[in-house]
C-alpha positions in Angstrom: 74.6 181.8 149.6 77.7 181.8 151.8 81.2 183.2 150.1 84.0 180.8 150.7 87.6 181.7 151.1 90.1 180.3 148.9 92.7 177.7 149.8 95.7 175.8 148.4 94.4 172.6 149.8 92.9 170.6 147.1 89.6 169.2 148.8 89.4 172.9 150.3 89.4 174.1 147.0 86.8 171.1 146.0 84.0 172.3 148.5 84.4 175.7 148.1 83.9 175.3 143.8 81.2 173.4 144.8 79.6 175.4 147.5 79.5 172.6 149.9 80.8 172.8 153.8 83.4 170.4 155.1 80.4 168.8 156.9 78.6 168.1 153.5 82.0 167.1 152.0 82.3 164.5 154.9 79.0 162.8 154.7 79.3 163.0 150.7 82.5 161.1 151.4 84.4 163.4 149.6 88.1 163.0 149.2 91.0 163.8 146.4 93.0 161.3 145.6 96.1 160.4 143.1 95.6 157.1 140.3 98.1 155.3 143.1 95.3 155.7 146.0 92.4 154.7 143.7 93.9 152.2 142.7 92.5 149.7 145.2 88.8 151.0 144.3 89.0 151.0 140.5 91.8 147.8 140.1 93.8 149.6 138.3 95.9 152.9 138.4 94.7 155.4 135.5 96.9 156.9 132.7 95.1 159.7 132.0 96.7 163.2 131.9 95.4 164.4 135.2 95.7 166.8 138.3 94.1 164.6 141.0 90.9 162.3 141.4 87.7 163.1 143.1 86.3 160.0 144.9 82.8 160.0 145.0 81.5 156.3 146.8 78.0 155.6 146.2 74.9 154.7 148.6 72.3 152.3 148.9 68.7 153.1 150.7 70.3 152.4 153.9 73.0 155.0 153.4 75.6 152.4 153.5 77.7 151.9 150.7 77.1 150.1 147.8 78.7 147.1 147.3 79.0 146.4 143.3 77.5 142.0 142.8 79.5 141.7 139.9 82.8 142.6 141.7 82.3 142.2 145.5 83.5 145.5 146.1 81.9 148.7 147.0 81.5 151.0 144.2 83.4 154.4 144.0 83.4 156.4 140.9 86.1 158.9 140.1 85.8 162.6 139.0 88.7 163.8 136.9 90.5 166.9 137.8 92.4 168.0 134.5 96.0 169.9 134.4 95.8 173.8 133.3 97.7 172.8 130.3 95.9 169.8 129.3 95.0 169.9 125.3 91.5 168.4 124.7 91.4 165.3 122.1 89.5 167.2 119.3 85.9 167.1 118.6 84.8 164.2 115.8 88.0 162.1 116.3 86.9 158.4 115.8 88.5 155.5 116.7 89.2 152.2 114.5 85.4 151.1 114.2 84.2 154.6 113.8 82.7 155.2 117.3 83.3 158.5 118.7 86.6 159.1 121.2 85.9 161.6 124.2 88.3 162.2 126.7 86.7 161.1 130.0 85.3 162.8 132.6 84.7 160.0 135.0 86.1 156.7 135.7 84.4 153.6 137.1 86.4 150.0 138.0 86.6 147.8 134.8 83.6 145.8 134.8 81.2 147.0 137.4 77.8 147.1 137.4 75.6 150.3 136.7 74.3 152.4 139.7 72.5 155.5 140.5 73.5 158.4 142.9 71.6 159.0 146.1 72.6 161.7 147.6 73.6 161.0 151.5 72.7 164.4 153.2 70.8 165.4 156.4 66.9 165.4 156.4 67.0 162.9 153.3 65.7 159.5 153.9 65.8 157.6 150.3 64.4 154.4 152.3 60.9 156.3 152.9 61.4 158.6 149.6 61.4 154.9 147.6 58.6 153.4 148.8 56.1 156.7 148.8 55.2 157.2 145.6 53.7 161.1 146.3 57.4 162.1 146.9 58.0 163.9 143.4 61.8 162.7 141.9 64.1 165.4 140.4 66.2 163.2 138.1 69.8 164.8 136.2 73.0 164.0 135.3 76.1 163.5 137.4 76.3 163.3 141.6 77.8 166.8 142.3 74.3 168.4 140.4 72.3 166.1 142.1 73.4 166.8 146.1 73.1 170.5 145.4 69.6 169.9 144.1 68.2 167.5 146.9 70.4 170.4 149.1 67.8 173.1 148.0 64.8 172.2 145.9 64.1 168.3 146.4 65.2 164.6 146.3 67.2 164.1 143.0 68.5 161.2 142.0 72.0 161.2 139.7 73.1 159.6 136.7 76.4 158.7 135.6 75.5 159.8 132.1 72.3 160.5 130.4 72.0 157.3 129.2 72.6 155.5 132.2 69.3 154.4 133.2 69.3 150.8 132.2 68.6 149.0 128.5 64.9 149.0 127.6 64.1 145.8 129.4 66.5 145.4 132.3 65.6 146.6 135.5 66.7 150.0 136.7 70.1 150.3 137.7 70.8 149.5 142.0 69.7 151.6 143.8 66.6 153.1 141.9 65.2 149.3 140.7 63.4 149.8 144.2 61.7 152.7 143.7 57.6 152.1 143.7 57.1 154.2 140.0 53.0 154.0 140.2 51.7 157.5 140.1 54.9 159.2 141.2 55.7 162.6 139.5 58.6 162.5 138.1 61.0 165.7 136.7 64.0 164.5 134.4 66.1 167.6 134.2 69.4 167.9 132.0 71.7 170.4 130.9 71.5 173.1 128.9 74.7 173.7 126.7 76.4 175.5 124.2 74.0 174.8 121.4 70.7 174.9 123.4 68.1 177.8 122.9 64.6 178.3 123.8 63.1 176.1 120.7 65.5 173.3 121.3 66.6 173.9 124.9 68.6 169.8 125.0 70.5 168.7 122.0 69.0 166.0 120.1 71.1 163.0 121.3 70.4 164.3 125.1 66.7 164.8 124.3 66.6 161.4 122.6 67.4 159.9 126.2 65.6 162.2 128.3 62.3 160.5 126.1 63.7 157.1 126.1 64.0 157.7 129.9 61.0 159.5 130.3 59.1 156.2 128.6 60.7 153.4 130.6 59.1 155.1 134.1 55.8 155.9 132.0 55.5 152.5 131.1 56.1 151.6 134.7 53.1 153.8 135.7 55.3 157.4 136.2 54.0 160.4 135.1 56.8 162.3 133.9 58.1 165.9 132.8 61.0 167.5 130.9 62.2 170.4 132.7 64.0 172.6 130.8 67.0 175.1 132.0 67.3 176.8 128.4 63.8 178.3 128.6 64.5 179.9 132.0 65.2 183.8 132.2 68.2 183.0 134.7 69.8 181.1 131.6 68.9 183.6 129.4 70.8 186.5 131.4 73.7 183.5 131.3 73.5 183.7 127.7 73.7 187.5 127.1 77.0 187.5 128.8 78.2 184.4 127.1 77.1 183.0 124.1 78.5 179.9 125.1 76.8 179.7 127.8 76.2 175.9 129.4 74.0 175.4 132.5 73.6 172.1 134.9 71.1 172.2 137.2 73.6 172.9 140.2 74.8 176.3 138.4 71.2 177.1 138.2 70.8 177.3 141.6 73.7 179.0 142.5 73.2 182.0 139.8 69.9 182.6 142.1 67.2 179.9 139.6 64.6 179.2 141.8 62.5 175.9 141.4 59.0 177.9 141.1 60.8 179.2 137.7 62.4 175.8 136.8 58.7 173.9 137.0 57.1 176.5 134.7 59.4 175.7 131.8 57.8 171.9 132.0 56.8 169.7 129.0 55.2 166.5 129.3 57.6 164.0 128.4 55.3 161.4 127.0 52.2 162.2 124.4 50.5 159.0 125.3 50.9 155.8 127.3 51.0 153.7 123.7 53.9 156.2 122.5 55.6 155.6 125.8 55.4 151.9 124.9 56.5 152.3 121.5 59.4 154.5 122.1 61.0 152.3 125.0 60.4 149.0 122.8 61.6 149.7 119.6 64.1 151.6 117.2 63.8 152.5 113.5 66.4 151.0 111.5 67.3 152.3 107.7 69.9 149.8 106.8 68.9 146.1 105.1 66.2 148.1 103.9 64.0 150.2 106.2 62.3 148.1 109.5 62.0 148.4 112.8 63.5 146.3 115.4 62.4 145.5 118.8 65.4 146.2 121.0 64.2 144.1 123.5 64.4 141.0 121.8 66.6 141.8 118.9 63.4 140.6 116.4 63.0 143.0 113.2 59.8 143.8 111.2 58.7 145.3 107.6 57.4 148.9 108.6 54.3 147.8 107.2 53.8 145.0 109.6 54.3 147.4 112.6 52.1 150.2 111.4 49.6 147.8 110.0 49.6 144.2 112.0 51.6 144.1 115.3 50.8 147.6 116.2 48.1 148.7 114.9 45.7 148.0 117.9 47.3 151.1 119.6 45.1 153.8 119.1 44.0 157.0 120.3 41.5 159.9 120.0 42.0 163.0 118.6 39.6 166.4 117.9 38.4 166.5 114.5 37.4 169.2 112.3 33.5 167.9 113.4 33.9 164.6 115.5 36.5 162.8 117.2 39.3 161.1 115.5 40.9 157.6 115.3 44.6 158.5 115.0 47.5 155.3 115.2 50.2 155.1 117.7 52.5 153.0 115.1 52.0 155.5 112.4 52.8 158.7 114.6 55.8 156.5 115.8 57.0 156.6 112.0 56.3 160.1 111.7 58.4 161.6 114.7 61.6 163.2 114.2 62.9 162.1 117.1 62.3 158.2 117.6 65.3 155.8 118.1 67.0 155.3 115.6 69.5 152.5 114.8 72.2 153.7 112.2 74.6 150.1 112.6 73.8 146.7 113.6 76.7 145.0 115.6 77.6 141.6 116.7 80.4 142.4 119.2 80.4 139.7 122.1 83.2 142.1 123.6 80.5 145.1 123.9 77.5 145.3 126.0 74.3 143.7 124.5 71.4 145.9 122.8 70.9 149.5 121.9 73.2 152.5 122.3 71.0 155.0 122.0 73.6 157.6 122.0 75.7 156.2 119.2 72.2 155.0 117.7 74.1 151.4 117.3 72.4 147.8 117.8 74.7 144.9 119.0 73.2 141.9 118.3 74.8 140.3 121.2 73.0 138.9 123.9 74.8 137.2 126.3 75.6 133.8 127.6 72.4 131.3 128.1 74.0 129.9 131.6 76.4 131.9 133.9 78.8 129.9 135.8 78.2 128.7 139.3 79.1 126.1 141.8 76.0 124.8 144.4 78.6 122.4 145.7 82.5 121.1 145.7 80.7 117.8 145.3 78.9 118.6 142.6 81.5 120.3 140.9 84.2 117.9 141.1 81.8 115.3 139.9 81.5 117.6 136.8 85.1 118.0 135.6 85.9 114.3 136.2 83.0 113.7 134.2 83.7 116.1 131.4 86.9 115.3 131.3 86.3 111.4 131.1 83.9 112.1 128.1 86.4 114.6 125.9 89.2 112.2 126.7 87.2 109.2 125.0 86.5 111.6 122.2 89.4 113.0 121.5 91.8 110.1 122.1 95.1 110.8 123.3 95.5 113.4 126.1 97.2 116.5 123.9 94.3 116.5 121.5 91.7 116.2 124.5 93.4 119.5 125.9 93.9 120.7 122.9 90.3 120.4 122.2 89.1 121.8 125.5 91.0 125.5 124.9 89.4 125.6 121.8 86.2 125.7 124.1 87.2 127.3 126.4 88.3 130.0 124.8 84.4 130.4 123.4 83.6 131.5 126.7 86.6 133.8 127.9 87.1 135.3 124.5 84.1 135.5 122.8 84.9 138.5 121.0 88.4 137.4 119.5 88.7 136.2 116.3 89.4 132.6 116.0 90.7 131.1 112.5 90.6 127.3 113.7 87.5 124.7 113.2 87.2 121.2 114.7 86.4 118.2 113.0 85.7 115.3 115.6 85.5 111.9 112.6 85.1 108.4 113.2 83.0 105.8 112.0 81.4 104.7 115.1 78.3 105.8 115.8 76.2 106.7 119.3 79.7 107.3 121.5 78.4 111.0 122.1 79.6 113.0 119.0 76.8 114.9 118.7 76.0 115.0 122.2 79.3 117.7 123.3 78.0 120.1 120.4 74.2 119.9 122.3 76.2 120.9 125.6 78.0 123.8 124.2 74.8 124.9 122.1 72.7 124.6 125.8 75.6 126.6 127.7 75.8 129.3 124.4 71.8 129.6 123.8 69.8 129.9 120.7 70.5 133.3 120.3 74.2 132.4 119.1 74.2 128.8 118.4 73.0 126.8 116.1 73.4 123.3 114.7 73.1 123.5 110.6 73.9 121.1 107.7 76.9 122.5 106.4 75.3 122.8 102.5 72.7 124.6 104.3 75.3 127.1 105.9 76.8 127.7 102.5 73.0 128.8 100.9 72.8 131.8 99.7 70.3 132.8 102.1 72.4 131.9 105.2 70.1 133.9 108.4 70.6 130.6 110.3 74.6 132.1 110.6 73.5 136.1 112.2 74.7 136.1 115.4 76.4 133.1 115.6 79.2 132.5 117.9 79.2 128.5 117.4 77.7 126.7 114.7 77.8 122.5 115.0 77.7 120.5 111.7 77.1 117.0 112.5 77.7 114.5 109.1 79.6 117.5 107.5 80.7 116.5 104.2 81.8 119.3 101.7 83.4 116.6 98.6 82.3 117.4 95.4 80.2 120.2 96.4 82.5 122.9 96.3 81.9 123.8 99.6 85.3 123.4 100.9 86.6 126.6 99.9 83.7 128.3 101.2 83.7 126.4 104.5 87.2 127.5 104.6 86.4 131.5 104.6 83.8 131.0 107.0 86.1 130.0 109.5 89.3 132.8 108.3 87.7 135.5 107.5 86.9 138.6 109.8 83.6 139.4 108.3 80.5 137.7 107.1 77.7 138.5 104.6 74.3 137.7 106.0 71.8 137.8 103.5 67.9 137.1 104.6 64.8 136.8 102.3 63.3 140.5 101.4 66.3 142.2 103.4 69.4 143.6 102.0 72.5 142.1 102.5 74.8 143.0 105.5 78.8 142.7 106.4 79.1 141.8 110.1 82.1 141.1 112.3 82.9 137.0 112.0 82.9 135.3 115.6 82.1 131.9 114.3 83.6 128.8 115.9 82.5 125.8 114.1 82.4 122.4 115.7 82.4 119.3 112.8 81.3 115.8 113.3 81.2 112.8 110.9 80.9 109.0 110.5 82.5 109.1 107.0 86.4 108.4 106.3 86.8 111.8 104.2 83.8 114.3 104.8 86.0 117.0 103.4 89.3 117.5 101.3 92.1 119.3 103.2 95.0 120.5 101.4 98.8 119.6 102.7 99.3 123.3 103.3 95.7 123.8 104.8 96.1 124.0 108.6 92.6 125.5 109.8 90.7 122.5 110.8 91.7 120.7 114.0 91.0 117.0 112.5 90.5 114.3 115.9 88.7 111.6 117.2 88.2 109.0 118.9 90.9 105.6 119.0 88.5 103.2 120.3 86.9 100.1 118.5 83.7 98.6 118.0 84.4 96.4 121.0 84.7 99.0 123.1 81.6 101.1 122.2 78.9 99.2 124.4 80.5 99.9 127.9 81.2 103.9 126.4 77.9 104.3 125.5 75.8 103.1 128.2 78.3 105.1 130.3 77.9 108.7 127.8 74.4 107.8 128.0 73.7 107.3 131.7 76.1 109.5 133.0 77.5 112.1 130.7 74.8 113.4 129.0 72.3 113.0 132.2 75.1 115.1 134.3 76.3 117.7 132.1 73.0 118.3 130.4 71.0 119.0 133.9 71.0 122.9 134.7 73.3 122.5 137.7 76.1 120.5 135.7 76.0 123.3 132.8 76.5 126.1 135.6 79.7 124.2 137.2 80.6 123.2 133.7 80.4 127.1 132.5 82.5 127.7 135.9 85.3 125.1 134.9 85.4 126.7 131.3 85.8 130.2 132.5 88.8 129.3 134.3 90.5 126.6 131.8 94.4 128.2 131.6 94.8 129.7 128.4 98.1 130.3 128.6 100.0 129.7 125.0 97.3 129.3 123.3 96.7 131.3 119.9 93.3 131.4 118.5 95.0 132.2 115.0 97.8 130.0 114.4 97.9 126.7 112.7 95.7 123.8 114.3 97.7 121.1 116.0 98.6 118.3 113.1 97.2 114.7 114.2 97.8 111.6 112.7 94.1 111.8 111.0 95.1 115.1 109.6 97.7 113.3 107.9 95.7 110.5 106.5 92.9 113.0 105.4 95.7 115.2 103.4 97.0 111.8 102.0 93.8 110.9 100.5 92.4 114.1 99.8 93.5 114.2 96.3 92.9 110.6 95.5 89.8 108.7 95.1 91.1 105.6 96.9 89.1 106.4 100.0 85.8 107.0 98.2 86.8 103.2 96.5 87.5 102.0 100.0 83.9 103.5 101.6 82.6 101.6 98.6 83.8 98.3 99.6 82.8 98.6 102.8 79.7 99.3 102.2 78.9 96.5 99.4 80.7 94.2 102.1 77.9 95.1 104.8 75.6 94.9 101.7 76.7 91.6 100.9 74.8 87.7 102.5 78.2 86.6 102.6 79.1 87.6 105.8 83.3 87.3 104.6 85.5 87.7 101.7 89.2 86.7 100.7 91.8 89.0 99.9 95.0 87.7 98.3 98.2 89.2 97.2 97.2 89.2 93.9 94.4 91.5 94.9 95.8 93.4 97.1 98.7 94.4 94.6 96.3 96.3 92.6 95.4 99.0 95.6 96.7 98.3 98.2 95.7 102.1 100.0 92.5 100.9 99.5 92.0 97.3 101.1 94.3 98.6 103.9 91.7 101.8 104.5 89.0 99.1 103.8 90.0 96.7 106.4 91.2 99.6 109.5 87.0 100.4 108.6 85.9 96.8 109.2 88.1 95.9 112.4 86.6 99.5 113.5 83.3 98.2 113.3 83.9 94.8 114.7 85.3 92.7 112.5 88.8 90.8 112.0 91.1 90.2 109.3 92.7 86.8 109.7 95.7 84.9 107.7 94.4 81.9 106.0 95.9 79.1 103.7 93.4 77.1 101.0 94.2 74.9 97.8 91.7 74.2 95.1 92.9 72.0 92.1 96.2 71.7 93.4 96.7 75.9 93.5 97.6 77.6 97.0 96.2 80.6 98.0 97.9 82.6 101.1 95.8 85.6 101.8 93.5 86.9 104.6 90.1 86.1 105.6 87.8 89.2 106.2 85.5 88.5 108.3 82.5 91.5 108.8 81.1 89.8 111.9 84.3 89.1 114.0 82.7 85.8 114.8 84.6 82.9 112.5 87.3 81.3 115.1 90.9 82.0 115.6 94.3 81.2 117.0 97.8 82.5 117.0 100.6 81.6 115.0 103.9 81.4 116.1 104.6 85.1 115.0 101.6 85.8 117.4 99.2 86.5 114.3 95.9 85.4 114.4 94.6 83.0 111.7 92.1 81.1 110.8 91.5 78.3 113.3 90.7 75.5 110.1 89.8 72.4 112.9 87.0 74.4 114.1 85.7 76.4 110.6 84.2 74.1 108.2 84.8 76.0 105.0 86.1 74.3 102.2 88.6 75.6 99.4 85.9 76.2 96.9 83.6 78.2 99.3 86.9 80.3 100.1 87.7 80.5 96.3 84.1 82.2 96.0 84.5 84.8 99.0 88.0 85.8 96.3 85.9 86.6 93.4 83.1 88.5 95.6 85.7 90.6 96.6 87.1 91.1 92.8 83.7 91.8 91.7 83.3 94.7 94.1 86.6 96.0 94.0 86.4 96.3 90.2 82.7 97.9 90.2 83.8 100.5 92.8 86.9 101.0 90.6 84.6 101.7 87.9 82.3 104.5 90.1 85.6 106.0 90.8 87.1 106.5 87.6 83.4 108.4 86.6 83.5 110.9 89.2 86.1 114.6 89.2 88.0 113.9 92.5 
């Protein structure tokens, strides 16, 4: 190979390192740059202790660049060149949640998708190399290793980092997801570094994902090989001068490896196409006792029922002592030292879903059911209007609708942040669409992190319904005289839960939760004075006004914002609700029905006044008298009483009678809102006597019905621990 001069110019100094001609250089597309001028790849300007940048953009079949879907952009990643007296961050420094801290060698734009590198050089067609599956594939790590091995021994595709190959059941990354695999020989080739020797030439956490690698293109009909650099004689001479010695494939080459030498150091990858299966499905896991989990769909199983029930079909033949024999896949996966492994289970909706092999960690997260997205301005608008209509009817007054609509919102920008805030949506009427915003949420979140649960069942010792769970609905919540309050009250402050699950031991995970609470009861829970966690709202309508709301939540809300293209605008409008000022821990908004449910949280006046209402509904008599006299004795209660009637319909109206010569000056409570009325000169409404034929004594009746109940619910009170 050619010696190159030296030179003070930085991309000079680039090609020569890496033996490559300013022609190379140029088609690579090659340049050095400073964190100012990458700025407009990467969207941001890095802070890292650095010399200069390498840009290295990225190619598609065509040889064009690649333009990243999830940002719009075309995708450049960024080599860094360190300072001579730059001081490594030492080896085993962990940060806050105990994940290894490396300094970076690389640096990608926040948020982009995962690609592979295709080398873009002379004589290499990737279009006609992807679609002829007798073309063998040299795969390794990093772009600069793979152009100087499609330069001299064949194609080779690059990775950004060993593990970079896509999760177990997503598609390989862009470019390579095109790739026909069928047949196709494939070579995965790492490096060999300072602890590799000839008996374990790739370090376990490298050779963990050259397997889990070499299984995902087995099972996609690949027949694949581990090449390995440690077992060659040209390392070996590298490793008698150096005992430190580290090797990529590129340094191979250029200390005069040939490729003849490189093939004969290859293993197969894979034992068997079952294994191969096995190893790219599932991980063992030794915490909550030992299982296995399929880290394709995040399900878990006893050991014994994958050695002995799901798996055991997966068989193969071996040579016996005097006949073949019947050995099982599931129980040589148990038996490897090196199969995934999971170490940690995760639910982190601010990390990427699924296995990290390399940190042998499990997040339990899996993403959003429905992704934003807007098939028309039409559509869209018709949406929000929608939406907005329906949370303003449920929430009352504008400031608790929008206050209402962060909390949401905020679900779906900021799933990972810790919220310490809980609704409670409570009104008597029934069929207005309580029920119905927790099933849109649920359908926009998924199953996998949603759930609507009786809140005594959430509080169960054995509480599985809660893993995962980024938003839990309780519809009729009602934690009074259960105890539950306090409990409910550390589900929604505290940062971590305890999930415990029949014949598993108990875990900690990180606490997510929002919880969304409906009820038709006046006091489904007790809140302190000082307790300002749960966002208490609803709606201010009556029971006149619930027909026309209805129909309309029925015919238009629900059909609109349940159908799949409402949900996608719907996610779109969420994602972009301004968040500005809002605090996901401070103190919830204080309401006028946060202040009647503190009033009456101590007190069993409301539980009286329920009580009454419901022996009223109970009752033939279809109204009842209320006097002074009567009224003196509680007067919380028949006022909550009567707001609960006139909700549902009915009307209290100011009446005059006389029996034996004795007035009576009171009101008339009438359940069905049907006796007849006027308005007195103060603009009241009473009784309209010329067209009600009810005499004194038939009044003097509906007075002593509404004793009686008052004193038997008086009575239930006083026997119950408020």
């Amino acid at each position: 190979m050619a010696d190159f001069p030296k030179s003070i110019n930085p991309l000079s100094t680039l090609l020569a390192k890496r033996k490559l001609t300013a022609a190379e250089g140029l088609l690579m597309g090659l340049a050095i740059t400073s964190p100012e001028g990458a700025t407009g790849d990467l969207g941001f300007a890095p802070k890292d202790q650095l010399k200069h940048l390498e840009r290295l953009p990225y190619y598609g079949l065509d040889a064009q660049p690649l333009i990243d879907p999830k940002l719009g952009i075309e995708f450049v990643r960024y080599r860094i060149e360190r300072p001579d007296k730059w001081v490594p961050t030492p080896k085993g420094t962990k940060d806050s949640q105990g994940n290894p801290v490396r300094d970076r060698k690389y640096i990608s734009p926040y948020g982009s998708s995962t690609f592979v590198y295709l080398p873009r050089l002379e004589g290499l067609n990737w279009a006609d190399v992807a679609v002829n599956p007798s073309i063998e594939i040299y795969i390794t790590e990093g772009e600069f290793k793979a152009y100087t091995f499609s330069k001299y021994a064949g194609a080779c595709i690059g990775l950004t980092g060993v593990q970079a190959f896509g999760k177990n059941d997503a598609p390989f990354p862009e470019p390579f997801n095109h790739f026909s695999h069928l047949d196709r020989v494939y070579y995965i080739v790492f490096d060999a570094d300072s602890e590799s020797d000839y008996d374990n030439p790739l370090k376990s956490t490298v050779r963990d994902a050259a397997l889990r690698l070499a299984s995902k293109l087995s099972v996609k009909g690949g027949k694949v090989f581990l090449l390995n650099i440690a077992r060659t004689a040209t390392f070996m001479k590298a490793r008698e001068a150096d005992s430190e010695a580290k090797m990529g494939v590129d340094d191979y080459l250029h200390a005069g490896g040939t490729l003849e030498e490189l093939k004969a150091t290859q293993t197969s990858a894979v034992q068997c196409e079952d294994m191969a299966y096995l190893r790219n499905t599932y991980a063992y896991y030794t915490g909550e006792g030992p299982h296995i989990v399929n880290v394709v769909t995040g399900n878990i199983y006893k050991t014994s029922v994958f050695e002995h029930e799901l798996e055991r079909h997966r068989t193969r033949l071996i040579e016996g002592p005097r006949s073949l024999k019947k050995v099982y896949v599931a129980s040589e996966f148990l038996e490897l030292r090196d199969k995934p492994v999971i170490e940690r289970k995760v639910f982190w909706p601010h990390h990427p879903p699924g296995y990290d092999a390399e940190n042998k960690l499990y997040n339990e997260w899996r993403g959003f059911a429905i992704e934003g997205a807007v098939a028309s301005a039409e559509l869209y608008n018709g949406v929000v209007a929608v939406w907005r209509k329906f949370i303003g009817g449920l929430y009352g007054v504008p400031e608790q609708a929008e206050y209402a609509e962060k909390f949401i919102a905020d679900i779906f920008q900021n799933p990972g942040r810790k919220t310490t805030k809980a609704i409670l949506l409570m009104t008597p009427l029934t069929g207005i669409g309580k029920s119905l915003q927790g099933e849109i949420l649920r359908e926009l979140i998924g199953p996998n992190h949603s759930v609507a649960i009786e809140l005594d069942r959430s509080m169960d010792k054995f509480n599985a319904p809660l893993a995962r769970k980024l938003f839990l609905q309780m519809d009729e919540a009602s934690g009074r005289f259960s105890g539950h309050e306090s409990k409910l009250d550390d589900l929604i402050t505290s940062d971590t839960v305890m999930i415990e699950k029949k014949g598993f031991d108990p875990i900690v995970v990180d606490n997510f939760t929002r919880i969304f609470m409906t009820s038709n009861a006046l006091v489904p829970i007790r809140i302190p004075a000082e307790g300002r966690r749960i966002f208490v709202t609803g709606p201010i309508m009556l029971a006149s006004d619930k027909p026309i709301w209805s129909a309309w939540v029925g015919a238009v809300a629900a059909k609109l914002l349940k159908s799949a293209e409402g949900l996608a605008a719907l996610r779109w409008y969420l994602d972009r609700v301004d968040l500005t000022g809002w605090n996901p821990t401070e103190h919830v908004m204080v309401t006028p029905q946060m202040l009647r449910l503190v009033e009456v949280s101590n007190t069993a006046n409301l539980n009286v006044a329920m009580g009454l209402w419901e022996a009223f509904q109970e009752s033939d008599a279809e109204y009842w008298f209320l006097n002074a006299t009567l009224r003196g004795k509680n007067g919380m209660v028949w006022g909550e009483m009567v707001q609960t009637m006139e909700l549902y319909g009915g009307q209290s109206l100011r009446h005059e009678f006389k029996v034996k010569g004795m007035k009576y000056k009171g009101a008339v409570l009438d359940r069905t809102g049907n006796m007849p009325r006027k308005q007195d000169k103060d603009t009241k409404y009473v009784l309209d006597n010329l067209k009600a034929d009810i005499a004194g004594d038939q009044m003097l009746v509906a007075l002593r019905r509404a004793e009686a109940a008052f004193d038997a619910w008086q009575t239930i009170a006083g026997s119950k621990k408020y």
